[in-house]
C-alpha positions in Angstrom: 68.9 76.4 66.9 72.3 75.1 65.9 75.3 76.7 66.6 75.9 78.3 63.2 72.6 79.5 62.6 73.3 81.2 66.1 77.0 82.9 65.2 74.4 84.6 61.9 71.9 85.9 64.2 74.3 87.7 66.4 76.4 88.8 64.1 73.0 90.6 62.1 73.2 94.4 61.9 70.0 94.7 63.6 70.9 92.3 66.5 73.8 94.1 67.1 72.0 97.5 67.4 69.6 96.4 69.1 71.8 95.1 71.9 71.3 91.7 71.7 73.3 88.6 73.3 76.6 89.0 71.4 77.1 85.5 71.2 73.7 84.4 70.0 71.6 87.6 69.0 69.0 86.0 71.8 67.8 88.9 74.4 70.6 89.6 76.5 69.4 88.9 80.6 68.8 92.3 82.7 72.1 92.0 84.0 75.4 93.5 83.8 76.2 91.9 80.9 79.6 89.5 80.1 82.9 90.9 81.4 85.1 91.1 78.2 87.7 90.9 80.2 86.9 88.7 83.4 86.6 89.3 87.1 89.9 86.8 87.7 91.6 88.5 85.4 90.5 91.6 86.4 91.2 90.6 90.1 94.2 88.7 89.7 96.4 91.5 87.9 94.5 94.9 90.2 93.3 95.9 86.7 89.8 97.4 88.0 90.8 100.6 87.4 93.2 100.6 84.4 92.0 101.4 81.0 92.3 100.0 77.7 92.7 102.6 75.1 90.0 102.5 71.9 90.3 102.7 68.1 89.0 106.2 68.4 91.8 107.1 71.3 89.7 107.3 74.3 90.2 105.1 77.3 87.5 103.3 79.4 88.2 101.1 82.4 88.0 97.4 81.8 85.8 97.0 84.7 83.1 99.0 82.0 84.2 96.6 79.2 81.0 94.6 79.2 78.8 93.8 76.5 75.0 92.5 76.4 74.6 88.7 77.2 71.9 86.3 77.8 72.5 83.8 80.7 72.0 80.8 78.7 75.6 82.0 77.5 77.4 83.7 79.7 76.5 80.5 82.7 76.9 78.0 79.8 79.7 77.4 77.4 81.0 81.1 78.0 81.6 80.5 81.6 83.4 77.0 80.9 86.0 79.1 78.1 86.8 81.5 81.5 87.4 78.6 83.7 89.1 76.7 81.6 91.6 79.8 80.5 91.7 80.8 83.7 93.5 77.4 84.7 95.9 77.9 81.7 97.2 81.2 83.4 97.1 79.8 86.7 100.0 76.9 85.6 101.7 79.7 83.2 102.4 76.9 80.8 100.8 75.8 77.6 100.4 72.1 77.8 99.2 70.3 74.0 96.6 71.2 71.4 93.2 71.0 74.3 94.9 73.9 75.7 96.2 76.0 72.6 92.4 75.7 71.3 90.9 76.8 74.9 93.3 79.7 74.2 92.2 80.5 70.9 88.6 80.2 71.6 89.2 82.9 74.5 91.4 85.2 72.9 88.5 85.3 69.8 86.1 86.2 72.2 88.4 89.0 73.4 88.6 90.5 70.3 84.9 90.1 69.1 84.1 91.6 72.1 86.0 94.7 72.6 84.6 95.3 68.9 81.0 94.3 70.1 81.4 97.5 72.5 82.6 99.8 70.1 79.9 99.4 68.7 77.5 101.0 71.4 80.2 104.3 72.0 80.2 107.3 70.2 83.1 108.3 67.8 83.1 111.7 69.3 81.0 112.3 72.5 80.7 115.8 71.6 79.2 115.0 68.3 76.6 111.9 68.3 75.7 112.5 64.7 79.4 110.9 63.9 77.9 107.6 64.7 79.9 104.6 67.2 83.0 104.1 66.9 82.5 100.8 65.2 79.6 100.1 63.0 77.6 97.0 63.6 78.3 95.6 60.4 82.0 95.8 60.5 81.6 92.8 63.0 80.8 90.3 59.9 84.9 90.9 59.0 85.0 88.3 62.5 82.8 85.9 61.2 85.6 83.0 61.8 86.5 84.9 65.7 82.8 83.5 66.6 82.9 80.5 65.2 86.2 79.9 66.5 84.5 80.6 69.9 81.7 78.8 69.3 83.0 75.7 68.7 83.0 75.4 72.3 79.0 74.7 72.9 79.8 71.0 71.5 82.5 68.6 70.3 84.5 69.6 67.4 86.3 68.4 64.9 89.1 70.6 62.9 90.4 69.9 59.6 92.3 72.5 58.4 95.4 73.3 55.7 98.1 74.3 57.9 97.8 73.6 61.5 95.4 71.9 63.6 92.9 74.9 64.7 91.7 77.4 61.8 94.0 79.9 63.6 97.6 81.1 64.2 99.0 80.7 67.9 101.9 81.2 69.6 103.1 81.2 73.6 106.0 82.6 75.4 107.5 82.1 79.4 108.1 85.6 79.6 111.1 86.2 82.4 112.3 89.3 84.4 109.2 91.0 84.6 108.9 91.8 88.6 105.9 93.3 89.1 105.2 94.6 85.4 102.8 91.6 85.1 99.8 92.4 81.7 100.8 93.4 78.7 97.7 93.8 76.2 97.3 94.8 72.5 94.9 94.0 69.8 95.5 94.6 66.0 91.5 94.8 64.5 92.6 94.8 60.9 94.7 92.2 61.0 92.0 90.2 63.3 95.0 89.5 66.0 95.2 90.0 69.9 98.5 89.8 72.4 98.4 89.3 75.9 100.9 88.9 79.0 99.3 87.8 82.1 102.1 86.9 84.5 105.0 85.0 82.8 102.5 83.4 80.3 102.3 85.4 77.1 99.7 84.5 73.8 100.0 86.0 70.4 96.7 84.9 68.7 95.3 85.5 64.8 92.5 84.5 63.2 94.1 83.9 60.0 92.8 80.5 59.6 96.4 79.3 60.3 98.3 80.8 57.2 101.0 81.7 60.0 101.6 78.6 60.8 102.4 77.7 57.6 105.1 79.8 57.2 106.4 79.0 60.3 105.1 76.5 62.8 106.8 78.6 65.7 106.8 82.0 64.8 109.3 84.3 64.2 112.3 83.1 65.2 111.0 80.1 66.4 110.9 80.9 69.6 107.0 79.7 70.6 107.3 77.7 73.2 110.3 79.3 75.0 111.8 81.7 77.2 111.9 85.3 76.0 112.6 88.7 77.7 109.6 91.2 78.2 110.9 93.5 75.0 111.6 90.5 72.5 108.1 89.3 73.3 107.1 92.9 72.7 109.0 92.5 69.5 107.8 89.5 68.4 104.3 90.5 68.4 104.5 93.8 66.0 106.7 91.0 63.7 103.4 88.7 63.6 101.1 92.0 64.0 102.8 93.1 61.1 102.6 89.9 59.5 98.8 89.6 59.6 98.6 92.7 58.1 100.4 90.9 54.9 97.6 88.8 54.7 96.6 88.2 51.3 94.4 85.2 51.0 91.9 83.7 53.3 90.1 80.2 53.2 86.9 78.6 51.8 85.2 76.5 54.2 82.7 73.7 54.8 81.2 73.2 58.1 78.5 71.3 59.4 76.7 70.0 62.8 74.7 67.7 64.2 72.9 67.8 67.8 76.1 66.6 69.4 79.3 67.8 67.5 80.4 70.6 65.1 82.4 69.8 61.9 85.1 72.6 60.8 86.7 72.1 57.5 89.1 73.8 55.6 88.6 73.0 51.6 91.2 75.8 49.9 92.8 78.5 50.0 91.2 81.6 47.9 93.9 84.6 47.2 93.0 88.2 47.1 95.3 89.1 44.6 96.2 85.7 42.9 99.8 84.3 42.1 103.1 85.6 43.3 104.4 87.9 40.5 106.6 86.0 37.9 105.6 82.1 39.5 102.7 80.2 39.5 102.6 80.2 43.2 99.7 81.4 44.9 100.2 84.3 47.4 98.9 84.6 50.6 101.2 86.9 52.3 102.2 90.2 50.4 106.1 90.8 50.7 107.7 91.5 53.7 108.9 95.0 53.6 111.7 95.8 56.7 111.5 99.9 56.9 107.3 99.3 57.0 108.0 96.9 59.8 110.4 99.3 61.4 107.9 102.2 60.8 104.8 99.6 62.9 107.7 98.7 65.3 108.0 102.4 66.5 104.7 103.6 66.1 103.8 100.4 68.8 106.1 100.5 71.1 107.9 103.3 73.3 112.0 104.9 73.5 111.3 102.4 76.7 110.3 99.0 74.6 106.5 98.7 76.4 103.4 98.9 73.9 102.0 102.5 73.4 97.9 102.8 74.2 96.3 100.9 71.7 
């Protein structure tokens, strides 16, 4: 089965019910299932016992963040994402496009699957009739996380609009931070996720690059560079906030063969159409500074650190 017709079966409401593999919909093995957030992560940064907090505002350890996973996957091309991410963190530096799409493909799979959990806990444990937190077909809005994952079972080529990868990242060396060491935040509807580990910080969005092309470096175009702990705290709710301006996504064609996967941007397709008063098309609705000061407080503390969330 190629790898598209795979990313469709597991992202089926029925697959995703019935506790299937999240990355192919195949039956998941008897085990305990993929680690959403690894063991050397896990390990590396004493986070068996912390807690990350969900969209309905209960915590659960991240040691329990596991979702179903059939070993074909989580031994194949899942395990060679970890490893390779894992040696990303490990030299703290972001080294050329191989390693800025081994980033992507792992942060995507973050996201999809803290989402993929959600999916099997109740909205109010007290009341089952409420449902999950998550229903299983709110996973199709990450249709583009999985593929963006997925692109690791074979050789891939990208052509895209406005940056090489169909998504927007951005890195920071993070200095001063003694032994406050992870940072982590996700933003569902605006399909982003931040994370500290160490000194090496990501911001990632899968936004099929519209970002980058406002701004190959982010705000302030300081990707790349050293930042304090709070300004990379700030600069996340600015492209948080940013993807939440999202106004336009992308129309695709992709294709595959038995040894390589083809990922091609053709347009860009507006939600709302042209910029008021121009014929230009808009993709980002306009930037509004007391709404970002108002997503600014509500996401960070009196202190600067990330509330739960």
């Amino acid at each position: 089965m190629k790898t598209f017709e795979l990313i469709a079966r597991a992202l089926q409401e029925q697959s995703i019910v019935d506790g299937n593999c999240f990355a192919c919909g195949r039956t998941p093995s008897s085990g305990a299932g993929e680690h959403v957030m690894p063991k050397w992560l896990l390990t590396r940064n004493s986070l068996w016992n912390s807690t990350i907090t969900l969209l309905n505002g209960t915590t659960l350890p991240y040691s329990q963040l596991r979702v179903p996973c059939c070993e074909r996957c989580n031994n194949g091309f899942l395990s060679r994402v970890e490893r390779d991410a894992q040696a990303i963190f490990a030299a703290e530096e972001v080294k050329g496009g191989d390693n800025v799409l081994v980033l992507g493909r792992w942060m995507a799979k973050l996201l999809v699957g803290i989402l993929t959990k959600e999916t099997k806990l109740y909205l109010d444990r007290r009341d089952r009739s409420k449902g999950f937190i998550v229903d299983a077909r709110f996973l199709d809005n990450f249709h583009l996380c999985h593929v963006i994952l997925q692109t690791a079972r074979k050789p891939t080529t990208f052509r895209c609009l406005h940056s090489d990868f169909p998504f927007s990242l951005y890195w920071y060396a993070v200095a001063g931070t003694g032994d406050d060491n992870f940072d982590f935040i996700t933003d569902v509807f605006g399909n982003a996720v931040a994370i500290r580990v160490g000194r090496l910080a990501v911001v990632f969005v899968a936004d099929g690059g519209l970002q980058m092309e406002v701004g190959a470096k982010g705000p302030h175009e300081l990707s790349g560079r050293e930042v304090s702990l709070r300004t990379f705290r700030e600069l996340v709710i600015r492209i948080f906030y940013k993807s939440q301006l999202r106004d336009a996504t992308h129309f695709y064609i992709n294709s595959e063969t038995p040894s390589a996967i083809n990922v091609e941007q053709i347009s860009v397709s507006p939600y709302t159409g042209l910029i008021p008063g121009t014929v230009m098309t808009q993709i980002f609705r306009p930037w509004d500074n007391d709404e970002m000061a108002s997503v600014l407080a509500n996401m960070l503390d009196g202190a600067g650190n990330f509330r739960p969330g």
